[in-house]
N, C-alpha and C positions, 0 to 999 in steps of 0.2 A: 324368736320367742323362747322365752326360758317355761322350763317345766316346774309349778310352784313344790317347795319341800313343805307340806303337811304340817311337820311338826314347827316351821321355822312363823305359824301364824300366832299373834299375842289371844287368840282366843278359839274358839272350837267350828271346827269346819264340816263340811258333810262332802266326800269324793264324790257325789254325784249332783252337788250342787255347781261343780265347778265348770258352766260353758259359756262360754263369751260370747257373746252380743254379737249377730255377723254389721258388717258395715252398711248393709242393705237397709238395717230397720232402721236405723239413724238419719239415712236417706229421708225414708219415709215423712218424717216429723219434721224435717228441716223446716218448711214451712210456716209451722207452727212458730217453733223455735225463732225465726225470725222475726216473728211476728209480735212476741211477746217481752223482746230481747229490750233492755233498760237504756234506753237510749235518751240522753237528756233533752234532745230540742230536735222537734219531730222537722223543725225549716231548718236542719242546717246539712250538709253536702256531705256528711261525711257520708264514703259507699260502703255498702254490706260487710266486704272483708275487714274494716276496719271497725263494724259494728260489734260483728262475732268476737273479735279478740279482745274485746273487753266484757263481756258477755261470760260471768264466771261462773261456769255448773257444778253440782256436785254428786260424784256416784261414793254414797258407800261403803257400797260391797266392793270387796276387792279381792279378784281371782290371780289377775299377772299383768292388771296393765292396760290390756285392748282399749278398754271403754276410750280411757287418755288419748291414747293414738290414735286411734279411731274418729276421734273429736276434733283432733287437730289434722287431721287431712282435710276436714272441713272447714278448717279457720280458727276453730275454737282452741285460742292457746290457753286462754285459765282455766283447767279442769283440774278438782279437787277431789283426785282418786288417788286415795295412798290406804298398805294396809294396814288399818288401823281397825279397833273394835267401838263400830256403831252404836252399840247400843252404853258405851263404857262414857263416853263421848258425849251423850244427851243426856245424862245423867250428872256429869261433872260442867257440863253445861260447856265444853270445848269444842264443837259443832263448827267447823268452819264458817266463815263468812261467802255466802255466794247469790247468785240472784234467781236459779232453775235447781230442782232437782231431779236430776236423772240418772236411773239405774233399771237393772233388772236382779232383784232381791233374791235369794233362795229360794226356794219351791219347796223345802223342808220344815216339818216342824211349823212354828207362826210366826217364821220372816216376814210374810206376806203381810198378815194382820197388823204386826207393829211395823209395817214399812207406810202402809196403807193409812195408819191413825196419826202417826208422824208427819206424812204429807198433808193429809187433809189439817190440820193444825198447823200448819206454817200457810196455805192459802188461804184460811180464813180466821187469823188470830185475833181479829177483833169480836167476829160473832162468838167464836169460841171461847168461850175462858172455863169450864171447867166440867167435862162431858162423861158419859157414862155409854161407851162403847164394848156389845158383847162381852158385857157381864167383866170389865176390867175399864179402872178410869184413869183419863190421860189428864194430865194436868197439865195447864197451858200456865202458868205462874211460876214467878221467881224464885219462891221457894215451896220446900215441900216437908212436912211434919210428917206422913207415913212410910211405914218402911212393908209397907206391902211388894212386894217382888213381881207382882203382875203388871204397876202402873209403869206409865212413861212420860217424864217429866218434861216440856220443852219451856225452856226461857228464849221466848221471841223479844229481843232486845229493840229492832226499827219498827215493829207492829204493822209491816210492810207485807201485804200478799207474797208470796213466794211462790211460781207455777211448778208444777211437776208432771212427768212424762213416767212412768212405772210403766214395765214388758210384764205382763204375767200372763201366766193360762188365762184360756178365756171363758175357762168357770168359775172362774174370781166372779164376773161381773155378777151371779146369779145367787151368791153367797150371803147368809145374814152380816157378817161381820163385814162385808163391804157397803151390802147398802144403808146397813145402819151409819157406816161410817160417814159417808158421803150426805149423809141425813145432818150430822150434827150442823148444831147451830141456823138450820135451816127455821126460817119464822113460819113458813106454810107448812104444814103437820100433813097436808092433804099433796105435797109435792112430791111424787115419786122418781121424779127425777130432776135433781138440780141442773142448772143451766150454765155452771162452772164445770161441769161433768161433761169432757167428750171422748170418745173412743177413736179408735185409726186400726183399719182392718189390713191387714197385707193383703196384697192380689196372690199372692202365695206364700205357703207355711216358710218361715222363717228359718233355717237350715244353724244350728249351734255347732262349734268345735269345742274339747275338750283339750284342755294343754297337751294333755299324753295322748291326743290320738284314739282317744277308748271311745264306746258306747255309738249308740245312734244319734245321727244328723239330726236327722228330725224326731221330735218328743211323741208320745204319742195321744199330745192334743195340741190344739192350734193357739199358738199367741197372740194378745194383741194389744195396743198401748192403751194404756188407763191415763187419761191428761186432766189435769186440773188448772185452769185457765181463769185468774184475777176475773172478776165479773164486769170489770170495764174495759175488758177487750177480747172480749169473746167474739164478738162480729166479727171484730178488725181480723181476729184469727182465724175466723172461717171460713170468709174472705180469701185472705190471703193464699190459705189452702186451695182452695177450689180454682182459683185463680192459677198457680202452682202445676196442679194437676189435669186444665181443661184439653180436653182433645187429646188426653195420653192417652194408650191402650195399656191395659195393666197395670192400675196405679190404684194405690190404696182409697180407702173406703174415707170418709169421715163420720161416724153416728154421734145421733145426740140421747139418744135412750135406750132402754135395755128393751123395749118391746121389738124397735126397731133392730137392734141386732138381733132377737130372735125372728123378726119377718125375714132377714135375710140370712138363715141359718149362720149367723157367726157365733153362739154359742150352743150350746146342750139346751136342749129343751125336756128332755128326762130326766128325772134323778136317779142316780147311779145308784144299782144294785150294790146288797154287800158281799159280804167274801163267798157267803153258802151259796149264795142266788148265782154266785158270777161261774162259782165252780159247777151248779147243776146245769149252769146255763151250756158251759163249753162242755162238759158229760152229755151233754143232748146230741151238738151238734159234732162231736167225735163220733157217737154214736150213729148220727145222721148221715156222716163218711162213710162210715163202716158197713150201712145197709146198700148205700150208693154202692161200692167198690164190692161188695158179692152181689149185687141184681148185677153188672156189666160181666161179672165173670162167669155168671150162668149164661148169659146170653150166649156169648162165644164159646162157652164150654172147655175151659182152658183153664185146669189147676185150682176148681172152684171147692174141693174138699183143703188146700194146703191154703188157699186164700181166708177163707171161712173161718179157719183154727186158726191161723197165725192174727187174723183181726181180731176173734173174740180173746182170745187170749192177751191181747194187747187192750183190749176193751176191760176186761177183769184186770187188769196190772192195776190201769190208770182209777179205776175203781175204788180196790182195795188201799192206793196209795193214799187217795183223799181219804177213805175211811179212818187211816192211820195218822193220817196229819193233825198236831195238835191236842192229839188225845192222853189224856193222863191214865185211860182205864186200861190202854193195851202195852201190850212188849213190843218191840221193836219188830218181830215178828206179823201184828194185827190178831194178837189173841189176846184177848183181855183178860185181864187180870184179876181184876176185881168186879162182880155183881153191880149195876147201876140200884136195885133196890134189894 
């Protein structure tokens, strides 16, 4: 495995975007993937391995490579993962030719969102033609008269469902800008959850590497595939999965609604604090150490005046730090400089 050169990409990268897909989660979907794979005449003999290889997906994003190899350890020889810039591509209307798309997008910035609007607009190109997604509109037509820099243009040329498989946090699923997204084109106004819409939970957190070896295995929230499945074979797919998976111990989930993955905690069911709350929050529970580790050292009476001072004084550092973080009024010091009134 080569280490990617930064500068050597035709467009702007983020070093902590860059962790590859383990083989594991790939696994996972196979089922799916089979199930949905463009097979021209369901009576005739040809077997699996020879279905896959004609079965052409496309990732993307592109870190060094894996997705590709990864795919064809599987069967899967046509995969359309080269580095190239996504979004340069949909716009000049040079989007390869494929029949699945599958990736797992940046988690920076709004990868996610125009990875997310982009999908959903190639699975349902006919309901869609011309939507208004979080407040930025995607346009599902040939051509395009604005030069707004928000939108995202796609010309679907076969007007063919395209399925897709997306990895993202699984606070995506709880997000306006995905369930709106997964809303368009939808005729029931009262359907909170489409039926082209399914989830794939791992039996365990999905473990990333980094080309260079840096950072941690595991993210610190849990993944899980976001699938968009043609609405004429959603059973077949279901099916297939379950079928797939019956009698294993340790084998992913399949859901079909978000209430359901919050009955079986697969995603957050709180909304996340902001920076001040998160920072009072962990100031509490430093603090909440700090009272633990002098009650044990009174108890035993063991060094409980060098205990005492060396924690509070560590209590006052971490303190004074956040009081200093971010602040235009103070010196570098934590004296301020200027009067707030």
């Amino acid at each position: 495995m080569t280490t990617p050169k930064y500068n050597e990409y035709q467009y702007k990268v983020n070093y902590n975007d860059h962790f590859e897909t383990p083989l594991i989660a790939y696994q996972d979907i196979l089922p799916l993937l089979d199930a949905i794979q463009p097979s021209s005449d369901s009576s005739n003999n040809e077997n699996q391995e020879s279905l896959r290889a004609c079965h052409i997906l496309y990732d993307p994003y592109y870190c060094d490579g894996q997705t590709k190899r990864h795919m064809q350890t599987l069967g899967f020889s046509k995969v359309q993962h080269e580095k190239r810039d996504f979004y340069n591509d949909i716009e000049k209307n040079q989007v390869p030719e494929y029949h699945t798309f599958l990736t797992n997008p940046p988690y920076s910035g709004d990868h996610k969102e125009k990875c997310v609007r982009y999908a959903i607009s190639k699975l349902r190109p006919k309901q869609v033609g011309s939507m208004i997604t979080d407040g930025k509109k995607v346009l599902i037509n040939d051509k395009d008269d604005s030069d707004n820099g928000n939108e995202v243009c796609v010309n679907d040329s076969d007007g063919m469902a395209k399925p897709f498989f997306i990895l993202m946090p699984n606070y995506v699923a709880c997000r306006n800008y995905f369930r709106t997204a997964i809303l368009s084109g939808i005729k029931d106004s009262d359907q909170a959850d489409p039926l082209d819409i399914l989830y794939v939970v791992p039996s365990t957190p999905y473990e990333y590497d980094h080309p260079e070896g840096t950072g941690h295995d595991q993210p610190p929230f849990s993944s899980i595939w976001f699938c968009g499945i043609p609405s004429d074979r959603v059973q077949s797919a279901k099916k297939a999965f379950r079928k797939a998976h019956e009698g294993k111990s340790y084998s992913p989930r399949l859901v079909s609604t978000l209430a359901e993955l919050k009955e079986l905690g697969c995603v957050p069911t709180m909304k996340r604090k902001n920076l001040k709350q998160r920072l009072k929050s962990k100031l509490k529970l430093h603090k909440l150490g700090t009272t633990n580790v002098n009650a044990t050292a009174k108890l035993f009476q063991t060094n409980t005046p060098t205990i005492a001072s060396s924690q509070n004084t560590k209590e006052n550092s971490l303190m004074a730090s956040s009081r200093k973080r971010n602040s235009k009024y103070r010196d570098e010091n934590g004296t301020r400089k200027k009067k707030r009134f």
